[in-house]
N, C-alpha and C positions, 0 to 999 in steps of 0.2 A: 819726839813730839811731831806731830803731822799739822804741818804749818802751810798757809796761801801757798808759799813758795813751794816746800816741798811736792805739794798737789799739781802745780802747773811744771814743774821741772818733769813731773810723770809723765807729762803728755796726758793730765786731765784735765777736763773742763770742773769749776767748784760744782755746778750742776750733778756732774757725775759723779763727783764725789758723794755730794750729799743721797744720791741714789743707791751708792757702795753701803753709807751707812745706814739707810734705812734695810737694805736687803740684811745684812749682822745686824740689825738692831741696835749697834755700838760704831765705834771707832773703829778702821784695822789697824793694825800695827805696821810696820814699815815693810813687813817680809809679803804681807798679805795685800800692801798696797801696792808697792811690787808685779803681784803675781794681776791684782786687777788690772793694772798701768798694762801688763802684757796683752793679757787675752781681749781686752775693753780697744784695744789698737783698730787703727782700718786695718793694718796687716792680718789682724787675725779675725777679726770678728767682722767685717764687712759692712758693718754699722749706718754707712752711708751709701751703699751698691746693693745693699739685699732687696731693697723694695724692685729693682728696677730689673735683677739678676733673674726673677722670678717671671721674667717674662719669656724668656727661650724655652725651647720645645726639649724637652731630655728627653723622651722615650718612645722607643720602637722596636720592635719586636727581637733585634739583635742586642738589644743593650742590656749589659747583664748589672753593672753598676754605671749612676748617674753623677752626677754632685752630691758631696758630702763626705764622701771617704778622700782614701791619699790620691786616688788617679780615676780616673773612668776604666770602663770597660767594655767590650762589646765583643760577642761573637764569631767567630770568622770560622766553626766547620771544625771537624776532625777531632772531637772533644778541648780545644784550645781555645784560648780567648786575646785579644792583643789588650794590654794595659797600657796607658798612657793619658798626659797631662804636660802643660807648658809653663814655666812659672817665670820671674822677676828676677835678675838681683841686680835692679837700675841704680841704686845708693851708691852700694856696699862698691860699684863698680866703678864709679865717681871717685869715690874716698880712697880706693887702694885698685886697680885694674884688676891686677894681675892675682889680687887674692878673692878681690871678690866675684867676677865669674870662673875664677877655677869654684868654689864653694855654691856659688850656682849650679855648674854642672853635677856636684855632691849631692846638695839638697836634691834635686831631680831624680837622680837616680836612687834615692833613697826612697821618695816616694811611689819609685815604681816596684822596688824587691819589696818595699814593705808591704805589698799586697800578694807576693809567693810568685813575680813574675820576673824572669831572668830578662835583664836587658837587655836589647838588641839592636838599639840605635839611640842617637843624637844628632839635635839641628838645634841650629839657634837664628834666633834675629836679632841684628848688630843694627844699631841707630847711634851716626857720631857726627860730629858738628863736621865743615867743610877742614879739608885735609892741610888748607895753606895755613893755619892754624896752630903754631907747634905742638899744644894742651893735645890738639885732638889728635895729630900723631901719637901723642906719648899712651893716649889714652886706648884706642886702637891698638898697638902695639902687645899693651897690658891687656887688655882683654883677649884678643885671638893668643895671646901666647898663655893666658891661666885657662881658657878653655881646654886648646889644646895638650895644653901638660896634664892636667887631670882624666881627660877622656882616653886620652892616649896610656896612660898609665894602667887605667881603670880594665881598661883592653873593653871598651865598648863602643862602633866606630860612631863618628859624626857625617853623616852621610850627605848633611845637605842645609839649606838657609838662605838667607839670602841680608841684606847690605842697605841703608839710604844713608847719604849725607844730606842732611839740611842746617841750618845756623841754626834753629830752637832747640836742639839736641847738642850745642855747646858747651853750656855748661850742666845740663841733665842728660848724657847716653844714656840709650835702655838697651839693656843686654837680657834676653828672654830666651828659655834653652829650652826644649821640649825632649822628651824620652819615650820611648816604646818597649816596652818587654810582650815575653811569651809567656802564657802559666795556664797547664792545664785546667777546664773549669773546676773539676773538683780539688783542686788544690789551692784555690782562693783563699787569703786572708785577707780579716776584714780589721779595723782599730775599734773594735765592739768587746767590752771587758764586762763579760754577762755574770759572772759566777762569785760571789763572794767567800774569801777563806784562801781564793790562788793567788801562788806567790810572785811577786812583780820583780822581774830582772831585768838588770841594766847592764846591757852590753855595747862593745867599743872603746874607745878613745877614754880617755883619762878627763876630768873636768876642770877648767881654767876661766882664767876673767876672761878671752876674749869675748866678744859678741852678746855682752852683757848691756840690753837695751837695745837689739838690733830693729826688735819689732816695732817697739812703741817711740823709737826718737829718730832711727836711721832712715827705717823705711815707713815712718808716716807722718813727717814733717816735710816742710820744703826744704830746699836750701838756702843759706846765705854764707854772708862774708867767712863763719864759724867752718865752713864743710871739713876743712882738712882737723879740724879739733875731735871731729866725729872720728878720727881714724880707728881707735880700740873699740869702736865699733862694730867693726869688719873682725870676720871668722876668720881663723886660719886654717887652709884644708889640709891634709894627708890624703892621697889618691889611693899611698900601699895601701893604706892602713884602712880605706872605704873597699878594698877589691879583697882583705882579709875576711871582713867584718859582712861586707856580702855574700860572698859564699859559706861563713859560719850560718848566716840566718838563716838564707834559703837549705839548707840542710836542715836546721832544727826546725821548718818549715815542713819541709818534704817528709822528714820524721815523724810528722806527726805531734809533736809536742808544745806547740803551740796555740794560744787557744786567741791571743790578739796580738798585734804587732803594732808601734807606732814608732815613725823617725822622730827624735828629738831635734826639729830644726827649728824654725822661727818658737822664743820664748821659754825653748829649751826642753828643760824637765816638768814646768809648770803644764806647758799647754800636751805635752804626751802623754802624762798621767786624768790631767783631767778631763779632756777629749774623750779617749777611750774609756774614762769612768763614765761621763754621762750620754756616751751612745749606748752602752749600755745598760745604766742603770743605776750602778753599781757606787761606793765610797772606795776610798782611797786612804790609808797610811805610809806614808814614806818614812823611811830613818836617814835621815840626811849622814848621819856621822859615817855610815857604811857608804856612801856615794865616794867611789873611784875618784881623788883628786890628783890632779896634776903639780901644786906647788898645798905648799901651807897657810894657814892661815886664813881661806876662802869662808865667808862668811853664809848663812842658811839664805840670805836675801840673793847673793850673789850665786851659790850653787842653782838654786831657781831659777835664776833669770839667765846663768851662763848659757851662751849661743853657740861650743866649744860644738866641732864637727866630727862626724864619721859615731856617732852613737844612737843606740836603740832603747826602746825600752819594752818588753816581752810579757806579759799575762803568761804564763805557762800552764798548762794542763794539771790537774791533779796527779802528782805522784813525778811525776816530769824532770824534778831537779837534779837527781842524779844523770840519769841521761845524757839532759842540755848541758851539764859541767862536762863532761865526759867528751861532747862534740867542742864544746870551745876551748879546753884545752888544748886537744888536739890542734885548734887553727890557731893558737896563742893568741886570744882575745882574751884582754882581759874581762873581766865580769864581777857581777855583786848583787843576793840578793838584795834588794832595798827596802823593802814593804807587803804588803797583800792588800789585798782586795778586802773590802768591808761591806754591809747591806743599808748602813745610812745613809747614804748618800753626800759625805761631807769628804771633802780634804783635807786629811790633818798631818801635820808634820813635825818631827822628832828631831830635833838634834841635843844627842847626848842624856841627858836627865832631863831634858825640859819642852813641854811642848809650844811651838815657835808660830804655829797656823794654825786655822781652824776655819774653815770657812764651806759652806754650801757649794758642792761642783754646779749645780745648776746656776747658782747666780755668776759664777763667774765664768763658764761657758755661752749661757745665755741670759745673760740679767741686765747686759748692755741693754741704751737706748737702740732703736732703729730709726736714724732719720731721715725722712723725706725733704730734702734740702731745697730750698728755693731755686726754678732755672729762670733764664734770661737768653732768649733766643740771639744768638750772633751772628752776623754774616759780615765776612771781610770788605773790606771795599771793594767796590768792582769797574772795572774798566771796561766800558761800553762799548767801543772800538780795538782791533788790534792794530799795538803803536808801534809795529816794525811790519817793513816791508817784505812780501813773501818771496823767498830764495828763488831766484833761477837756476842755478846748480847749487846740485846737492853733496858736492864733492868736499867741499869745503866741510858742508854741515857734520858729514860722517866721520871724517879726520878728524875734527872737531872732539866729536862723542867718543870715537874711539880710545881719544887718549886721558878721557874725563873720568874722573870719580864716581858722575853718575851710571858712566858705562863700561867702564873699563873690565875685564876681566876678575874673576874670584880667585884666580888660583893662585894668589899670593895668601888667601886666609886658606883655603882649603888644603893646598899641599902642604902644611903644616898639622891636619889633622890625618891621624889613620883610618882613613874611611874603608877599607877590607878587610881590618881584624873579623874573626866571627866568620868571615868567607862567606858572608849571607848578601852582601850586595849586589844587585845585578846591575841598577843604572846607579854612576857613581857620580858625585855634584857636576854640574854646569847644564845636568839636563831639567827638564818644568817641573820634573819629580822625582825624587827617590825610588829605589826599589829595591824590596830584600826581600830574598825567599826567604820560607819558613819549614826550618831540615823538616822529614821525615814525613812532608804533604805535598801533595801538587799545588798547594797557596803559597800567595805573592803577597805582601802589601806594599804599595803607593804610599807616600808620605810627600806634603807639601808645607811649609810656613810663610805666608803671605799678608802685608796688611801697608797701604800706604797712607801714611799721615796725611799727606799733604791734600790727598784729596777730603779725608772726612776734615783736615780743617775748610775747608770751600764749604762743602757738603755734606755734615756727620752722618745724616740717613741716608744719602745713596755712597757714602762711602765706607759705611758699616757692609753696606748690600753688597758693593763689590768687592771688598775684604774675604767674604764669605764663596762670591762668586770666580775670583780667580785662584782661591785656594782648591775649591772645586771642578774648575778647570784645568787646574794642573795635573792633578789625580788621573783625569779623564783622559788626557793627552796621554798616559801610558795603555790607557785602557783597562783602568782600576775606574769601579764603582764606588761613589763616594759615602762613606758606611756613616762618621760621627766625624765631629772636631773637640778642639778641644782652645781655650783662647784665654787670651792676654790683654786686660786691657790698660790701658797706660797712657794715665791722666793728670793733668794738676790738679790743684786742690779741691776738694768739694765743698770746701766753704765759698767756692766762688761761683756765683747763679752761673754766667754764662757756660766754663766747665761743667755744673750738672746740667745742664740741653747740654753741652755737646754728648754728653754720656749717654742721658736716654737716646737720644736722638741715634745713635749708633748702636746701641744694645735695640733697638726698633728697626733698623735697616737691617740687621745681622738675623734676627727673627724671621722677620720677611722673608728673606733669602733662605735660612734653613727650613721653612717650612714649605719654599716653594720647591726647595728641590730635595724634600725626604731626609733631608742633613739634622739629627738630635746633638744637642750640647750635652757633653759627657763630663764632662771638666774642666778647670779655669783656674782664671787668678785676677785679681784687678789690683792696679798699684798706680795709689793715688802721692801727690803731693809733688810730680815728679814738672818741678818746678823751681827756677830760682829767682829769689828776690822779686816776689813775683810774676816774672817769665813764664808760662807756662811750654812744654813741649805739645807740638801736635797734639788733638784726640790722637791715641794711637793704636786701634786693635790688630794685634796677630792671632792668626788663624792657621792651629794646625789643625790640618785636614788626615784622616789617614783614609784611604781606599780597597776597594779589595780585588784581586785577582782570583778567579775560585782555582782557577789552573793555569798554571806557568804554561804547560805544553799547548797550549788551544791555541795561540798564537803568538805570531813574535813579537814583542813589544816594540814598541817603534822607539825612535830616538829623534832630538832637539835639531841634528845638523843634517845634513844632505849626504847620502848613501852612493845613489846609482846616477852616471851620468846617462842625462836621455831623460831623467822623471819630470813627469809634467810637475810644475808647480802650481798650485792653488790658493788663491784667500778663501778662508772659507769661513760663513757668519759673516756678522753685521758691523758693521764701525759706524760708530754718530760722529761727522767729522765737527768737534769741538775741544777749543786747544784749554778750557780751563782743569785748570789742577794740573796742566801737563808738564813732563818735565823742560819739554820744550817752551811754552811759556814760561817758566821760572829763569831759565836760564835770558830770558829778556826783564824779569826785573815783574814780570805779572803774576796773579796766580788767577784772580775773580775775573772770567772774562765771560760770565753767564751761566745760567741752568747746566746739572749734569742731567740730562735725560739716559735711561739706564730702563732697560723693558726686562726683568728677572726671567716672567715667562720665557722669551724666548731664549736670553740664556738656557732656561731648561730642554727646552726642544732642539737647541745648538748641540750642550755637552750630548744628551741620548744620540742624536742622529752621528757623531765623531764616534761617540763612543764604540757602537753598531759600524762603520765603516773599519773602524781597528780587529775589531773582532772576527773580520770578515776577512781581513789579511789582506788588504786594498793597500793601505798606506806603511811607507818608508821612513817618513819624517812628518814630522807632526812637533810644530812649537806655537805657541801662542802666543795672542798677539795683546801687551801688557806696556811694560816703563819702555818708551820710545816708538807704539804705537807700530802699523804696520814696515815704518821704513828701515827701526832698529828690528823688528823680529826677523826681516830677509837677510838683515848682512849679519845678522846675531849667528842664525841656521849656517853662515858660512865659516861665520868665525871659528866655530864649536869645534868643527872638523879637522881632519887632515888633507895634506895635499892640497891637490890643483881644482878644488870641485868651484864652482862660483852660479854664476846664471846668467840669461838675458832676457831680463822680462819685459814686458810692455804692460801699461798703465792708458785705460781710459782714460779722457782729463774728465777729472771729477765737477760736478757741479759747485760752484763756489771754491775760496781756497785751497789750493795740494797740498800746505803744511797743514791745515785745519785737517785734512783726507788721513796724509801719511804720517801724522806727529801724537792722531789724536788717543789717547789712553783710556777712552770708553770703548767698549768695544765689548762684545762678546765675539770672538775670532780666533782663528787662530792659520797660523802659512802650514802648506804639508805640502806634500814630495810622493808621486804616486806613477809606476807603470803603466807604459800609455794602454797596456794590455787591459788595465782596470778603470780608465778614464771613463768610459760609456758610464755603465753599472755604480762608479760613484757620483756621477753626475744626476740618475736619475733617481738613485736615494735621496739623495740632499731636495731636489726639486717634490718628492715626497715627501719629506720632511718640513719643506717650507722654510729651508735653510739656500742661501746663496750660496752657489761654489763659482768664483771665477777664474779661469784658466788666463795666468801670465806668464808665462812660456817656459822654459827646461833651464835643467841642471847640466851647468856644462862643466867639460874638462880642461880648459885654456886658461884657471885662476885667473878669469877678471869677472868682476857685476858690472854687466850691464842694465841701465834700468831706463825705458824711455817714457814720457808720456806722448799718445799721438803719436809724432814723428819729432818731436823734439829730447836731444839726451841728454837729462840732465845726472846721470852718475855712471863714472865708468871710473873702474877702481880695479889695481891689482891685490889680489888675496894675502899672498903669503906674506909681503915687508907687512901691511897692515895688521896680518893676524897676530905677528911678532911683537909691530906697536902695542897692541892691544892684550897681548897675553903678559909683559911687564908692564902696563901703563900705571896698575896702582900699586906695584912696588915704588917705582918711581915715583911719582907722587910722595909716597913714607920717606923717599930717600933724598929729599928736598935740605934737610940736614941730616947731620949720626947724630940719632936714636939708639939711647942705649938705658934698656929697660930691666933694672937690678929685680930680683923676685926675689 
């Protein structure tokens, strides 16, 4: 019997309930309430983001798929297309680290083979509470190590990403993976089940309780005192057994035999049957009693709702099944017809002699509410004055940074992942972008993920805009043209007004910005509730950007550090010296310390005229200037490197405060490193452009920075002990105690 309780145990409202029964006509039964509690989720059905989702720009004349299917798409030349999409598993990652962004990294790449495209990279972004914290060691520890053990396995590299610690991401991390494959255009699949009479196979993994209710209770609730109750929650992955089950499909992909594909991830067998029934069309019958089980005894409510990972579910072509058994044996998957395709449009399900479900795909695909949630405009308090005194040396401040959390080196998470499986990488993580060629073309693509809380909570609309804008800047800094993104957005609850403004208010800034600079939204994910006991984390959008290179050989791509000693160094672009949102503020205890002023235009006129100077083969080094503002991006350039390279620059004194100049993280900018042979000619582009280039002196060979303003010096620093501090500073940090993380 379907009782008050059992309805709200769903994660329904009685509201929507009584909407379930009016679309049946009747009551469901438990298996059918189930399957509504699944797809009726914000996980799946987006119930609360579609009004507002609807506002980004998806299409330009490269974009071959937009939103709605498993990934975006978009054209890159050469009859190929790059697939890719960024998802969630902020929960599952809380409740168990270490299994649930390995099964992150799984879902991900499932979504991209299941569109016929081989994978070809990974990045993630890592969000954890401050490291003095034990929890957030343990937590960190578990995540980069289930990352790494799956992608590593999977043999698909993690190229790149990027890190914040703040205290709101405590007890909510958000762990957000993105993926890229190749697939030629004509060999696109799509989860469109058009044809009624074809038979439905289910290939992979074996099926079990776990991840029974991952949608509707894990990941679209908040949290409280309960979280560790949630643990059978969480998926358990198998990497062999996703790198079997990938190369079986793309095979009976590239064979021909396929006529739809869906990954069984969030809500399982419910939401892959009925998705691809109603993009299509089409009805659905499943035989539950034929579904692959892993233990005995799994009941028709539970095989539906199991969140069990590394499985497919396949539409196959007429006549096809001999074939496709014939390819999977071979790869020892297992497999099982379950069903076919029908022309009424319902979902009905079989177990044994008796039928268990019946229900209309459309209602339960789309028959959810869509609500338009109350907002409530927020703004944190703000501090009118800055309440610390501005640094006379900067020696201190950079020792400081170097051995901090917020800046300390990645290559305790990154040498942990295999970033040149695949042999496709050309810049490998620490530089503003990734870069992988693409075999058997003279094409590159640029990959970046970028998105900082701290600023859209100050300012959701200008920090949506520059979420969008240094994802785009990074790209650019190799001298990849910024093609589509693709984003993650990552919020507390939506029953809370001020939560929805910060949402619109950022899906509004990120619009802005892709339309001001040609950038279409191809694909996404939003994951709401990511909240405890109230608490909300940051607004948090990431932005993966991907870029394009039409040719490797037109130029050399520049890099992050400093090359040639003797190169002129340049800022180049604009910086608004203001310290709100910055990290340099935060670390005094501030965040609101006034307006983010933020001009998109001329970002656009920045990236083209850098862009255009790279292409040109002018510049050596090229990083931009982002978390620590222009004084972290010159000793960042140094860090990177080898050797003895450093500089000695001079610094106009700026108008008004030097930490507000050199601290502040507005900015459309970026530091390069360029032959004095090319100095003139870039000087006079820029001045064409209407972009600032200013010349503060060379890269030298003597490992120290020098940096003066005027005639006064406030940072002289030697390279190598610091670059040492800095390349273990946040091991150290985790090794604060033994960390010993069981998987």
């Amino acid at each position: 019997m379907i009782t008050t309780d059992v309805i709200l145990a769903h994660n329904l409202t009685l509201e929507e309930y009584d909407r379930i029964v009016q679309l049946l006509g009747r009551a469901p039964n438990l298996v059918e309430l189930g399957m509504f509690s699944a797809l009726w989720s914000e996980h799946c059905s987006y119930k609360s983001s579609k009004v507002h989702l609807r506002r980004f720009p998806t299409e330009a004349p490269w974009v071959v798929q937009g939103p709605g299917e498993n990934a975006g798409v978009i054209d890159i030349g050469h009859g190929l297309t790059a697939v890719f999409k960024i998802e969630s598993h902020n929960h599952p990652s809380f409740v168990e680290p270490f299994q649930g962004a390995a099964t992150g990294v799984g879902g991900i790449l499932r979504d991209v083979f299941a569109m016929g495209a081989r994978p070809i990279a990974l990045m993630d972004a890592l969000r954890f509470g401050p490291l003095d914290v034990v929890r957030n060691r343990l937590i960190m520890h578990g995540v980069v190590a289930g990352i790494a053990h799956y992608g590593n396995c999977v043999g698909v590299p993690t190229v790149g990403g990027d890190v914040y610690f703040e205290p709101c991401y405590s007890t909510n991390p958000l762990v957000n993976v993105f993926c890229l494959g190749i697939a030629p255009r004509d060999r696109l699949h799509f989860a469109r089940a058009r044809h009624p009479g074809r038979s439905i196979l289910y290939v992979g993994a074996e099926t079990g309780r776990d991840g029974i209710h991952g949608a509707n209770i894990l990941a679209s609730r908040a949290f409280d005192e309960t979280a560790e109750a949630k643990r059978p929650s969480v998926q358990i992955g198998d990497p062999f057994m996703e790198k079997i089950l990938m190369e079986a499909c793309l095979e009976l992909m590239q064979a021909g035999l396929v006529e739809a594909v869906q990954d069984m991830g969030a809500a399982g067998l419910t939401s892959s049957s009925a998705e691809m029934a109603a993009r299509g069309g089409c009805g659905v019958v499943l035989f539950l009693d034929r579904v692959p089980l892993r233990e005995p005894g799994l009941t028709p409510y539970e095989i539906m709702l199991s969140e069990s990972q590394e499985r497919m579910l396949l539409i196959l072509k007429e006549g096809a099944e001999a074939a496709a058994e014939a390819i999977l044996r071979r790869w020892g998957v297992a497999f099982a017809v379950v069903g076919h395709l029908t022309d009424d449009g319902r979902l009905r399900l079989r177990w044994h002699d008796e039928w268990v479900a019946d229900v209309p795909v459309a209602a339960l695909v789309s028959g959810h509410p869509v609500y338009d949630r109350p907002q409530r405009p927020y703004t944190p308090p703000r501090t009118e004055t800055v309440p610390w005194e501005e640094p006379s040396d900067l020696n201190d401040v950079v020792r400081t940074w170097i051995a901090s959390e917020d800046f300390a080196s990645r290559r305790w998470i990154y040498r942990q992942y295999d970033h040149t499986v695949q042999i496709n990488t050309v810049r490998r993580p620490g530089h503003d972008a990734a870069v992988l060629r693409v075999k058997g073309t003279p094409v590159a693509l640029a990959m970046s993920v970028d998105g900082n809380g701290r600023l859209c909570y100050v300012d959701p609309f200008v920090g949506g805009l520059m979420a969008v804008a240094e994802a785009a800047r990074n790209v650019t800094a190799v001298g990849a043209r910024p093609m589509a993104l693709t984003d993650c957005l990552n919020f507390g609850s939506p029953e809370n007004p001020p939560v929805m403004w910060q949402f619109r208010q950022v899906i509004e800034g990120m619009r802005e910005a892709c339309l001001a600079l040609g950038v279409p939204v191809v694909s996404g994910n939003v994951s709401f509730y990511n909240e405890t006991e109230g608490r909300p984390v940051y607004p948090t959008p990431v932005v993966g950007m991907v870029g394009l290179i039409e040719d490797m050989d037109a130029f050399p791509v520049p890099v992050a550090h400093w090359t040639h000693v003797g190169d002129a160094v340049y800022r180049v672009g604009r910086i608004v010296p203001v310290l709100t949102g910055s990290t340099w503020a935060r670390q005094h205890g501030v965040l609101n310390l006034g307006p983010l002023p933020f001009d998109i235009e001329y970002e656009v006129r920045f990236q083209e005229a850098l862009r255009q100077a790279i292409r040109r083969e002018w510049l050596h080094t090229v990083h931009d200037v982002s978390d620590g503002g222009l004084l972290w991006a010159l000793v960042e350039a140094s860090l990177l490197g080898e050797g003895d390279l450093g500089w000695d620059l001079v610094l106009d004194p700026p108008d008004g405060r030097l930490d507000a100049f050199l601290c502040s993280e507005v900015a459309s900018a970026a530091v390069v490193a360029l032959p004095e042979a090319h100095r003139r000619a870039f000087e006079a582009a820029m001045d064409r452009a209407g972009i600032e280039a200013r010349y503060l002196g060379r890269v030298t060979d003597d490992g120290r920075l020098r940096l003066r303003v005027g005639r006064t010096t406030l940072l002289r620093l030697a390279v190598r002990p610091w670059r040492r501090r800095w390349l273990r500073a946040l091991e150290d940090r985790l090794r604060l105690d033994t960390v010993v993380y069981a998987r």
